[in-house]
MARBA-3410 file (N, C-alpha, C, O; in Angstrom, 1 decimal):
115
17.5,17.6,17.5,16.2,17.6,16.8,15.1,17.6,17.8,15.1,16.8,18.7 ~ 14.1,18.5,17.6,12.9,18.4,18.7,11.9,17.5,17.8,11.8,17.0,16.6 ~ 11.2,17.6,19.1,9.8,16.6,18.9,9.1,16.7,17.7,8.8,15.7,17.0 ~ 9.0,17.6,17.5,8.0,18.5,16.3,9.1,18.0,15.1,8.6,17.1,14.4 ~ 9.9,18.4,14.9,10.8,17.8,13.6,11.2,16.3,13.4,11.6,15.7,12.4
11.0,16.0,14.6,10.7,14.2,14.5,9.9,13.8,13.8,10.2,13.4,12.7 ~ 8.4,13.7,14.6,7.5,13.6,14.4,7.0,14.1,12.7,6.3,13.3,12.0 ~ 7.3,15.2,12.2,7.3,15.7,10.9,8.1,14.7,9.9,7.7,14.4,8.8 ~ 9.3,14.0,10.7,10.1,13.4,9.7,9.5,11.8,9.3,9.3,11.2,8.2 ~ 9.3,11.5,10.3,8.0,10.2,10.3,6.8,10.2,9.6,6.3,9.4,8.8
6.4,11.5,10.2,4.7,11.3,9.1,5.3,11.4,7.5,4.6,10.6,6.8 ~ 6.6,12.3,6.7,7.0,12.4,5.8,7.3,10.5,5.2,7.0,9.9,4.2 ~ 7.9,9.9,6.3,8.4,8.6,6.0,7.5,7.9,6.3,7.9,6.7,6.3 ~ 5.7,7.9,6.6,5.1,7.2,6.3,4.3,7.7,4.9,3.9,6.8,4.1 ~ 4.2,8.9,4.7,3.7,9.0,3.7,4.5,8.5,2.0,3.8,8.1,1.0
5.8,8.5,1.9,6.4,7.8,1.0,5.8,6.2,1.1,5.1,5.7,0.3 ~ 6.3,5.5,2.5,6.0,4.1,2.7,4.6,3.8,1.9,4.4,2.9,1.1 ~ 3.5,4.9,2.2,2.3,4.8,1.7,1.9,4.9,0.2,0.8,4.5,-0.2 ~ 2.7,5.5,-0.4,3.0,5.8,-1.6,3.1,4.6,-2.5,2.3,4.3,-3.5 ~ 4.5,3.6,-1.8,5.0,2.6,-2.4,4.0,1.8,-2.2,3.7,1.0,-3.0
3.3,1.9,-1.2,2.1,0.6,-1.0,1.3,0.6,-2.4,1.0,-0.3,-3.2 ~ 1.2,2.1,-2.4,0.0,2.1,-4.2,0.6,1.7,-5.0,0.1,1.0,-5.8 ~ 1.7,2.0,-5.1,2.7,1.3,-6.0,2.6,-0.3,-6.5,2.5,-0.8,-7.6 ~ 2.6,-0.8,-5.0,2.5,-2.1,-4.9,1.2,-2.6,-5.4,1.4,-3.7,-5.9 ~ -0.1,-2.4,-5.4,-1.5,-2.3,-5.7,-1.8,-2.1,-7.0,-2.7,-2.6,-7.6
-0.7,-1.3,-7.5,-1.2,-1.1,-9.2,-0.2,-2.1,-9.6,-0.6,-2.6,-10.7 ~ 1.2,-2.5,-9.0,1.8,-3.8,-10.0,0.6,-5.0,-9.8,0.1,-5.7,-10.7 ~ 0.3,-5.1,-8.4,-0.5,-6.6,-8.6,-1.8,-6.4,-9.5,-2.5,-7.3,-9.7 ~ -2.1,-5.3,-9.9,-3.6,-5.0,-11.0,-2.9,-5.2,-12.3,-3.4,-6.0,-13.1 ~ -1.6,-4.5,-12.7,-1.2,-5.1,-14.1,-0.8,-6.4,-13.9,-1.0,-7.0,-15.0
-0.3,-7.3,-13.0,-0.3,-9.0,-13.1,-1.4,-9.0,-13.1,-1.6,-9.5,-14.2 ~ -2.4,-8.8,-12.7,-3.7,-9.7,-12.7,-4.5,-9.1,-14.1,-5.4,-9.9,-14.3 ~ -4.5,-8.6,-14.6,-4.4,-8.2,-16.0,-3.8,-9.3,-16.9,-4.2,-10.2,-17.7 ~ -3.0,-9.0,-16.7,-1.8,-10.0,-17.7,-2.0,-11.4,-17.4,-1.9,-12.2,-18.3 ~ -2.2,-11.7,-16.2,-2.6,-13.5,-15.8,-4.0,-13.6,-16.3,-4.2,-14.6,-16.9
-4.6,-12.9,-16.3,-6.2,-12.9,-16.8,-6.4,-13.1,-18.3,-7.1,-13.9,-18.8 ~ -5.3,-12.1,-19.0,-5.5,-11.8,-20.3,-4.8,-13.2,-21.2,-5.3,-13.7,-22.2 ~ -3.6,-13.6,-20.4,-2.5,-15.0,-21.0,-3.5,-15.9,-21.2,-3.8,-16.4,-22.3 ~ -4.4,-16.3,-19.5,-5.0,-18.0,-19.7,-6.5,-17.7,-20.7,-6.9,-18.6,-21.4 ~ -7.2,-16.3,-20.7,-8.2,-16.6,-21.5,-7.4,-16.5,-22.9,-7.7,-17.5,-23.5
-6.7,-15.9,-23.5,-6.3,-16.0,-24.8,-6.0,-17.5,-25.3,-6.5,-17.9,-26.3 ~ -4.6,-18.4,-24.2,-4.3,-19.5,-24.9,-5.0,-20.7,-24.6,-4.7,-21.8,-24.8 ~ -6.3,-20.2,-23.8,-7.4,-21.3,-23.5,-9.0,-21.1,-24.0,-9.9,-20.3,-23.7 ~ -8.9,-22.5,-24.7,-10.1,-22.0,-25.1,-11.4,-22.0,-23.9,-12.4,-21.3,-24.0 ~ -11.1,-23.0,-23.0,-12.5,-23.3,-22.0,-12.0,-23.2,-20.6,-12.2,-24.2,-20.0
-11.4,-22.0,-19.9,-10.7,-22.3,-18.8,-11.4,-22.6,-17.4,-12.5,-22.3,-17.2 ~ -10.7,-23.2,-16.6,-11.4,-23.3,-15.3,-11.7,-21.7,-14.7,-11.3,-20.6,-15.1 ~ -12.4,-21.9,-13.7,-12.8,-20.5,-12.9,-12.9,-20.9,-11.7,-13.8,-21.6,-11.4 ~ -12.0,-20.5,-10.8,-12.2,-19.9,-9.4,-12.5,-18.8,-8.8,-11.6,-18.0,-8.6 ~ -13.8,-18.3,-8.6,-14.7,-17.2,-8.2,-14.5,-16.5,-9.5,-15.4,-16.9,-10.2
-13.3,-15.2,-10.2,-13.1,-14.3,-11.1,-12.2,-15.2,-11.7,-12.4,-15.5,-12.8 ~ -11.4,-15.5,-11.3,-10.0,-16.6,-11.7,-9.9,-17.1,-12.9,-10.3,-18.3,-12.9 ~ -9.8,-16.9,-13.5,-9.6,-18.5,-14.5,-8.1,-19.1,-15.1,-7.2,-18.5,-15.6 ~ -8.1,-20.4,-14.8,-6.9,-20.9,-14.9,-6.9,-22.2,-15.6,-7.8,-22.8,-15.1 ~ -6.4,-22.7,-16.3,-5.9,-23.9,-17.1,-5.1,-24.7,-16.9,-4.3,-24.6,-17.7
-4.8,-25.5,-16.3,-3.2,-26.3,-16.2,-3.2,-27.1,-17.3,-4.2,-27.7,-17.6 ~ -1.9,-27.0,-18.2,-2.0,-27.6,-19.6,-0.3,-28.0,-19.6,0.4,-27.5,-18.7 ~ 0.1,-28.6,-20.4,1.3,-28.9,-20.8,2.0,-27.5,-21.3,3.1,-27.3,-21.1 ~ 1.2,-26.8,-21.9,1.6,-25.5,-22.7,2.3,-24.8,-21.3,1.9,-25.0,-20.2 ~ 3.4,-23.9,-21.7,4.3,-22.8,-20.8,3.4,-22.0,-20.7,3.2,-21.9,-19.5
2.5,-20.9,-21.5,1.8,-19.8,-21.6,0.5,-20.6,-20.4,-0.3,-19.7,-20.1 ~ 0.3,-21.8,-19.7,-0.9,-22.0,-18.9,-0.1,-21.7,-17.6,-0.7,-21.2,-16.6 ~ 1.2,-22.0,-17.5,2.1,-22.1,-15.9,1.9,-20.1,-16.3,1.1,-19.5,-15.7 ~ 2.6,-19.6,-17.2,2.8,-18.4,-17.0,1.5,-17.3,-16.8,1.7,-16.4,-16.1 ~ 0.3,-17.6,-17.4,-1.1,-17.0,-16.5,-0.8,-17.2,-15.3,-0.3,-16.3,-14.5
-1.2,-18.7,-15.0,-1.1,-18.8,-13.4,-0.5,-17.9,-12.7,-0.9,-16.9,-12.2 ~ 0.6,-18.5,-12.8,1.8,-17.4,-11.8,1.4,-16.2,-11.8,1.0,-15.7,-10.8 ~ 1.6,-15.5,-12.9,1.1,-13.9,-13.1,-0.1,-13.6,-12.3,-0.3,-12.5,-11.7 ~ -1.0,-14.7,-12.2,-2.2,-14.8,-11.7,-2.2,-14.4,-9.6,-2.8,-13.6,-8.9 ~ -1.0,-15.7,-9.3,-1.0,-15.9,-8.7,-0.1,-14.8,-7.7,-0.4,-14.5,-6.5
0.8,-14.3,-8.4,2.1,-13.3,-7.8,0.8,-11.6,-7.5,0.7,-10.6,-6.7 ~ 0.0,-12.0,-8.5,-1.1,-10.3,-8.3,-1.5,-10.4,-7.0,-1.6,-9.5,-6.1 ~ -1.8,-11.9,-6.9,-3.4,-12.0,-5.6,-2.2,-11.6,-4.2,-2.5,-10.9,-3.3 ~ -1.0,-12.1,-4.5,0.1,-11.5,-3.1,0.7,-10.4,-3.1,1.3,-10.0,-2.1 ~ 0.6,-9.4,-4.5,1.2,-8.4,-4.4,-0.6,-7.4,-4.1,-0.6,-6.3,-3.5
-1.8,-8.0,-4.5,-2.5,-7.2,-3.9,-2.8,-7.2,-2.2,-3.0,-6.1,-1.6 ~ -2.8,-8.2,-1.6,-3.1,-8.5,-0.5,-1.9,-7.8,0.3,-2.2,-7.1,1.3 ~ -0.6,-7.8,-0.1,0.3,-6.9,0.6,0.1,-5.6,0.7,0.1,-4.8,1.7 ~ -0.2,-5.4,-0.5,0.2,-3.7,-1.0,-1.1,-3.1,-0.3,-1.1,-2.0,0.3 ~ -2.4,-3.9,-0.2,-3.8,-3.3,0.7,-3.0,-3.5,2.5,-3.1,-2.9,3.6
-2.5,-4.2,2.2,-2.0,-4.3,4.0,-1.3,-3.5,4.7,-1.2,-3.3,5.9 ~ -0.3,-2.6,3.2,0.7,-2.3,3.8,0.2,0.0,3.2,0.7,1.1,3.0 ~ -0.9,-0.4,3.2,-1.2,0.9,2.4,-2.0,1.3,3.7,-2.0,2.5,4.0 ~ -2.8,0.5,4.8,-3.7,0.4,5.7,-2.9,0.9,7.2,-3.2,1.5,8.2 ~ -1.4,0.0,6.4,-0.8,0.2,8.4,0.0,1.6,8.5,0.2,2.2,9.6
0.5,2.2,6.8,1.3,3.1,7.0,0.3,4.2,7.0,0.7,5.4,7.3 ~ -1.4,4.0,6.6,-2.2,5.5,6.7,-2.2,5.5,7.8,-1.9,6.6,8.2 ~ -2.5,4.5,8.9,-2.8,4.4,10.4,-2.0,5.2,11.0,-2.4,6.0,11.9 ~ -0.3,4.9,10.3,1.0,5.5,11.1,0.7,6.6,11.7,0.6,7.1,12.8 ~ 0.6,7.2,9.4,0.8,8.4,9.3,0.1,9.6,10.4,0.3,10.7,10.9
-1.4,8.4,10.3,-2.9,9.2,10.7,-2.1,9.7,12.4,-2.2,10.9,12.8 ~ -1.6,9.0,12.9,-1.2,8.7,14.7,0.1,10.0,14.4,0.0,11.1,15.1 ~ 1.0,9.8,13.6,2.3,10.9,13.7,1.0,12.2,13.6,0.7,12.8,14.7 ~ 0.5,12.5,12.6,-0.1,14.0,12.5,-0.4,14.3,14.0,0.2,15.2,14.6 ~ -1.5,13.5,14.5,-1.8,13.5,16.0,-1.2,13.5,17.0,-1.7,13.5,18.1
-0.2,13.4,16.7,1.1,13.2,17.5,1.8,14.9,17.5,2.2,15.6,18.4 ~ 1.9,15.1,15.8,2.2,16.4,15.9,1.6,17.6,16.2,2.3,18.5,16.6 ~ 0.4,17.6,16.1,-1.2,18.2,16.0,-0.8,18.4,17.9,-0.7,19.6,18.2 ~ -0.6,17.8,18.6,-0.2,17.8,20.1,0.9,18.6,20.5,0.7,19.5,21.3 ~ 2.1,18.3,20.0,3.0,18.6,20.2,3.2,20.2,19.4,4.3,20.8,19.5
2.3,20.8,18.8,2.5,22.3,18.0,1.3,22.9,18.9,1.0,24.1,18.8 ~ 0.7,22.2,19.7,-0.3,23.1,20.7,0.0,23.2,21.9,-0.4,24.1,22.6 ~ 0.9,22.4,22.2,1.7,22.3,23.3,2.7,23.1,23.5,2.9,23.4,24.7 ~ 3.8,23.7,22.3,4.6,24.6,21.9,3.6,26.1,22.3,4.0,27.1,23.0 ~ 2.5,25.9,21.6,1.4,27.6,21.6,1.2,28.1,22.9,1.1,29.2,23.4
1.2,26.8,23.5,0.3,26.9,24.8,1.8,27.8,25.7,1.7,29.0,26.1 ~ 2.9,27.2,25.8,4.4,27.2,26.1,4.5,29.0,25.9,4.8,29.7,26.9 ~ 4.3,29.6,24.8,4.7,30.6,24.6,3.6,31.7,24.4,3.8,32.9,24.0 ~ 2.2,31.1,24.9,1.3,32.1,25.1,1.7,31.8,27.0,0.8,31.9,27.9 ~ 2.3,31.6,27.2,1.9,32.0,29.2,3.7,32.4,29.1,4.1,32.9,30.2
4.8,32.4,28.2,5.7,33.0,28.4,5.7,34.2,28.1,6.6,35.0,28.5 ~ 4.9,34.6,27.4,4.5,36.2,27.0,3.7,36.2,27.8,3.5,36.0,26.6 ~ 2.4,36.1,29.2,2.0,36.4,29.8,2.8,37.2,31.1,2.6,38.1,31.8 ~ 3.9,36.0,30.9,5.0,36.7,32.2,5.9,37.7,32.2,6.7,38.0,33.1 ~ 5.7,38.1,30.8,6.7,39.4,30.5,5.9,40.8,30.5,6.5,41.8,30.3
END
């Protein structure tokens, strides 16, 4: 396998990785949807942290906002983290390859110069 088809195979496997990140970004927006939509429905006066609003009540439907609430704010903070490191990758493989396909040009314009 040469460099160039390496390099190709990586930027391909960060671009999936990056994929899944959005992936990950739009599940923690439908939890946070759904945690949003649970505690304002089965509450009538909820607390608020910053956008937040949350309830602690005896009722199941106040634990199950929360959570919903709570699993979004880690599936967003991942999914932005992990959508950031695999564009970086990806950004470095192209330039990596972008090198290594000029480097080839360069190779086979001075080998046809010597023929």
């Amino acid at each position: 396998m040469s460099l160039r088809e390496y390099l190709h195979e990586k930027a391909e496997e960060s671009r999936h990785n990056e994929t899944i990140a959005y992936l990950i970004i739009i599940t923690g927006t439908i939890f946070l949807t759904g945690g949003t939509l649970i505690t304002v429905t089965t509450t009538q006066n909820p607390s608020w942290l910053l956008f937040i609003p949350y309830q602690i009540t005896s009722h199941p439907y106040s634990l199950l906002g929360l959570s919903y609430t709570l699993i979004a704010i880690v599936l967003l903070c991942l999914g932005i983290a992990l959508a950031t490191k695999y564009a970086l990758e990806r950004a470095w493989y192209m330039e990596e390859l972008h090198k290594a396909q000029s480097q080839e040009e360069e190779r086979i314009r001075h080998g046809r110069r010597k023929l």
